[in-house]
C-alpha positions in Angstrom: 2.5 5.9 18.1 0.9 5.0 21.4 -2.8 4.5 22.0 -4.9 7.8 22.7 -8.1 9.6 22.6 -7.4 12.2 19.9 -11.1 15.3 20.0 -12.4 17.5 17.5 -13.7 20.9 18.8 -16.2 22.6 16.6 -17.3 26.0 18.0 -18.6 29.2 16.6 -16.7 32.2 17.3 -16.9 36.4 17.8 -16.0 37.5 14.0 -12.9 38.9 14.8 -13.0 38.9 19.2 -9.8 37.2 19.5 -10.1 37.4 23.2 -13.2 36.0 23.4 -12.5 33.9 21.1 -9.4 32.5 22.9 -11.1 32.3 26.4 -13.8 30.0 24.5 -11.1 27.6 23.1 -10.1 27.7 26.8 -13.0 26.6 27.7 -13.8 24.1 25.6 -10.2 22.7 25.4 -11.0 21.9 29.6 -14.2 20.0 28.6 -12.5 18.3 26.2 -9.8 17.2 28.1 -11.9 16.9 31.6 -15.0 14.8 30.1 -13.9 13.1 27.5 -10.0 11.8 28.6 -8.3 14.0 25.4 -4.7 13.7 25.1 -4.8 15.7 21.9 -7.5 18.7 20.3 -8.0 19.9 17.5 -9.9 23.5 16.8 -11.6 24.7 13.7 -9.4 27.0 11.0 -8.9 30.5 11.9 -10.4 29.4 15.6 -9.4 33.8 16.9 -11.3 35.3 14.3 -13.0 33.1 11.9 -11.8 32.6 8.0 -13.1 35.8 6.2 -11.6 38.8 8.3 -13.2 41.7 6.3 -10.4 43.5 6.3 -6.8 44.2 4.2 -3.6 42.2 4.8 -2.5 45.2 6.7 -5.4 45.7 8.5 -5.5 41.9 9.7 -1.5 42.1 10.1 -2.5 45.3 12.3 -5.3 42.9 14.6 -2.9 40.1 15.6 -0.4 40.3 18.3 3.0 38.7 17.4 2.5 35.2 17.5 4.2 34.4 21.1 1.5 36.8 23.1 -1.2 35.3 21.1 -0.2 32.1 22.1 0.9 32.4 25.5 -2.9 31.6 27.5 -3.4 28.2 25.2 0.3 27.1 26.4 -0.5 27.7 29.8 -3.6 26.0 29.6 -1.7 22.9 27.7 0.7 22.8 30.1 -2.2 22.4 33.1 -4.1 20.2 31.5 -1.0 18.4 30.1 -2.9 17.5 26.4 -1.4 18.7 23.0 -3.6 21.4 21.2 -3.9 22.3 17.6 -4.4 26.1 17.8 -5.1 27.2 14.3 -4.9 31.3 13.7 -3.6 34.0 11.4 -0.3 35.1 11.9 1.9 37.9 11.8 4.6 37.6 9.3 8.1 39.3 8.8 6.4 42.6 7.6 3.4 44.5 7.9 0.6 43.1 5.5 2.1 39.2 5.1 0.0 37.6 7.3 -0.2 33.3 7.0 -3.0 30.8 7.7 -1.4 29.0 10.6 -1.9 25.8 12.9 0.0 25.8 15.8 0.8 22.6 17.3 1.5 23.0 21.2 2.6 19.9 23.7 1.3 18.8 27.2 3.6 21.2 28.6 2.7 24.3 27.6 5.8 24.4 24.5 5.4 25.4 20.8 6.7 22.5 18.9 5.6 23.7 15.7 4.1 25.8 13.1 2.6 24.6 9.9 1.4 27.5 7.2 -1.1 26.9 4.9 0.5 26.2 1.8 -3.2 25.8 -0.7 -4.6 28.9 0.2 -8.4 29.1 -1.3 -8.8 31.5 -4.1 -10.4 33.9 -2.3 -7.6 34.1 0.2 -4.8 34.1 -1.9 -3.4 37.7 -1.5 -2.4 37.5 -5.5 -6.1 37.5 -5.9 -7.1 40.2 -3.7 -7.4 37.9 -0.4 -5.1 38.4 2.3 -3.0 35.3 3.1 0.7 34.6 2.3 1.1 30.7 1.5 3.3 28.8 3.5 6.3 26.4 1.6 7.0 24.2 4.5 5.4 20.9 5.1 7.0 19.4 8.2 6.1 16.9 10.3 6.7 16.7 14.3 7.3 13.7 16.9 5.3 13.9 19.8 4.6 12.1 22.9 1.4 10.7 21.0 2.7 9.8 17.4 4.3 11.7 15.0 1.6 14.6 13.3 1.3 16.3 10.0 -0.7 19.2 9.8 -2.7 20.8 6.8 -5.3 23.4 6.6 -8.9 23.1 5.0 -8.1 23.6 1.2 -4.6 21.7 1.4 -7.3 18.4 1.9 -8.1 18.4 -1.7 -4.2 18.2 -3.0 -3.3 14.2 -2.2 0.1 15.4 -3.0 0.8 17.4 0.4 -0.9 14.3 2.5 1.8 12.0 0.7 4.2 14.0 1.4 3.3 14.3 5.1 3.2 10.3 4.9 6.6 9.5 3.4 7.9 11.8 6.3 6.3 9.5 8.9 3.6 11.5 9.8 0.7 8.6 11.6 -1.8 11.8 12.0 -2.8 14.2 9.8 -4.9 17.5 11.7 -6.8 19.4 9.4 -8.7 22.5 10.9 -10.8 23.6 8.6 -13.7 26.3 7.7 -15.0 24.3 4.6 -18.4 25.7 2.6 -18.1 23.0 -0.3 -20.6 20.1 0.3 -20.6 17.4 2.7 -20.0 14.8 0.3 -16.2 16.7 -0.8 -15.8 17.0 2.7 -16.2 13.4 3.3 -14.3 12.3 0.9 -11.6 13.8 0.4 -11.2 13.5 4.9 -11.2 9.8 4.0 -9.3 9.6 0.5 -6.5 11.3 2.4 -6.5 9.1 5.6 -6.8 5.9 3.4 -4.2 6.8 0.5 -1.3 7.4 3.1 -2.9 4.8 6.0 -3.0 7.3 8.6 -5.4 8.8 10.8 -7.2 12.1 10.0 -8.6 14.6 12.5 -10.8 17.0 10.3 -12.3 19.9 12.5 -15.0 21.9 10.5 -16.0 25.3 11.7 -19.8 26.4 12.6 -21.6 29.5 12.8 -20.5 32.9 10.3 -18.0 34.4 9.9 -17.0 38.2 9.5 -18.0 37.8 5.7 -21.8 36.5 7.1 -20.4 33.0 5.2 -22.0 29.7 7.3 -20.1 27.1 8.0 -21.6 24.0 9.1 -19.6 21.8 11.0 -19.5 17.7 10.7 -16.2 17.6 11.9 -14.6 13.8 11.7 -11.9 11.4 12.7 -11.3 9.3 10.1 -8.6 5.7 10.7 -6.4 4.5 8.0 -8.6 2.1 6.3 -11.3 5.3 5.6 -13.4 4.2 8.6 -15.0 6.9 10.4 -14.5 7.0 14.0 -16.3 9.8 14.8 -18.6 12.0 13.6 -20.2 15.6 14.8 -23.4 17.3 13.7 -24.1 21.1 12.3 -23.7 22.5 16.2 -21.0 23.5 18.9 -19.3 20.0 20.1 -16.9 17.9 20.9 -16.0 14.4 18.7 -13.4 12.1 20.0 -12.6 8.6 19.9 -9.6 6.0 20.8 -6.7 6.0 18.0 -5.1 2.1 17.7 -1.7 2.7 17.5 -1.7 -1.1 15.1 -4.5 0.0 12.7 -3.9 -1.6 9.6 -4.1 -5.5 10.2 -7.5 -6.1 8.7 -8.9 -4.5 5.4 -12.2 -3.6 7.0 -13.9 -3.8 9.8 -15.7 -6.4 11.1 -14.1 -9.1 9.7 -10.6 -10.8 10.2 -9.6 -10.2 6.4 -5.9 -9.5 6.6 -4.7 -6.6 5.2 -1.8 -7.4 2.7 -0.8 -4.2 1.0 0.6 -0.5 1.8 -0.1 2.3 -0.4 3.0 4.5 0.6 5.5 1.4 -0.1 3.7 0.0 -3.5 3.9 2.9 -5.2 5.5 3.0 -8.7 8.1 6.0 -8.4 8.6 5.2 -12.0 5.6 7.0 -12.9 5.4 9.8 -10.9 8.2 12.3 -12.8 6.5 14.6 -14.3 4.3 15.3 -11.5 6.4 18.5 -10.6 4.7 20.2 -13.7 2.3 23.1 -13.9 -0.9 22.8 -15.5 -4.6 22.9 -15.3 -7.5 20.8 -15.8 -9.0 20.4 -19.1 -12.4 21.9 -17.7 -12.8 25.2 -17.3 -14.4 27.1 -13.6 -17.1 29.3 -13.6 -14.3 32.1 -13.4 -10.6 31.7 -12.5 -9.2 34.7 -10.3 -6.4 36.8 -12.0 -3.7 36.0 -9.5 -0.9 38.4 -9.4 3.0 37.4 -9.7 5.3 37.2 -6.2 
């Protein structure tokens, strides 16, 4: 990983304008990159239409364009700007009502190096449960001119398990676009539970404004280092967060002081203990309600 300024956008969008809503990201991918020196930005979940569509899978499957037209004005702009984007938006699947949760990760020149699916859809979404998302399987991780990124998706932030995963394969930033409505204080912690488990950096981008459902979403996006120190932190509004990532973040145990840091939670793991973690279940609590999801 080299040293970088790594952003956060947070902007509200036009419930289902994906024009508009892609000119904006435009725009605000410029500042980002203009004012502020980014080499890498990150947009909020769902960034073309917002996260409730209001409409069927087929509908939605009906309102995107195939995923290299959508795509084609954010890797131009990449490419002049030269500075990676994550470009988070539904997606067309392999038939007419699969549609995933996507996050895009394009380079400084303008190429699609990858595509990472939501794989923890939120109830709501799940299209077993009446929602309209497919879930993702795939949890790749992709070298870059920056560092080597991992990408998850809102929800995914609460399972440690996938941002493990992500760290075992090497990943040194984790991107989460999100559209979160839990409180703060989950959104918080589990940014910085996940970047300090796996000691790597987080980039949490939190959506503002409503979306087509009239749900709120308010913002306080965050970059988060590997020892759970926040870097940055936005407000309830439309900006930009950024700060400098240190590509040799882990010699002290806090900041402020020269305390050396003496441990790694990736290698000191006990794999001894971990077998039966591949096992359904649920927790001993029960929800309010649990949604009836479907088979398939």
């Amino acid at each position: 990983m080299k040293e970088f300024v790594a952003a956060g956008v947070q902007i509200a969008v036009k419930p289902n304008d994906i024009e508009y809503n892609t000119e904006k990201v435009i725009s605000w991918f410029e500042k980002a990159v203009k004012e502020n020196g980014a080499e890498l930005v990150v947009f909020p979940e769902t960034v073309t239409t917002g996260f409730t569509p209001g409409m069927t899978p087929e509908e939605l499957y009906d309102h995107l364009s195939p995923i290299a037209e959508s795509i084609s004005k954010i890797c131009d702009a990449a490419g002049k700007l030269k500075s990676h984007i994550i470009f988070p938006t539904y997606e067309r699947g392999p038939e007419r009502g699969v549609v995933y949760n996507s996050s895009l990760l394009i380079d400084d020149n303008g190429k699609l190096l990858g595509t990472y699916r939501k794989t923890h859809l939120f109830p709501t979404e799940r299209i077993q449960g009446g929602g309209w998302s497919t879930a993702g399987s795939q949890a790749p991780v992709y070298s870059t001119k920056l560092g080597k990124i991992g990408m998850i998706i809102c929800y995914d932030g609460d399972f440690p398990e996938l941002s493990r995963v992500l760290a075992i394969k090497g990943a040194e930033i984790i991107t989460r676009p999100s559209a979160l409505l839990r409180s703060f204080e989950i959104w918080d912690l589990t940014n910085r539970a996940r970047a300090y488990d796996n000691h790597v950096y987080v980039i949490a981008v939190n959506a503002v404004g409503p979306d087509a459902g009239n749900y709120y979403y308010f913002g306080h996006s965050m970059i988060v280092d590997p020892i759970a120190r926040k870097l940055a932190q936005g407000r309830g509004t439309e900006e930009i967060i950024y700060s400098k990532l240190d590509p040799d973040p882990i010699k002290r145990v806090t900041y402020g002081a020269d305390s050396p840091m003496i441990f790694d939670h990736v290698e000191d793991r006990n794999l001894s203990v971990y077998g039966e973690i591949m096992t359904e279940a649920r927790c001993p609590f029960e929800p309010a309600e649990r949604i009836p999801y479907k088979k398939g």
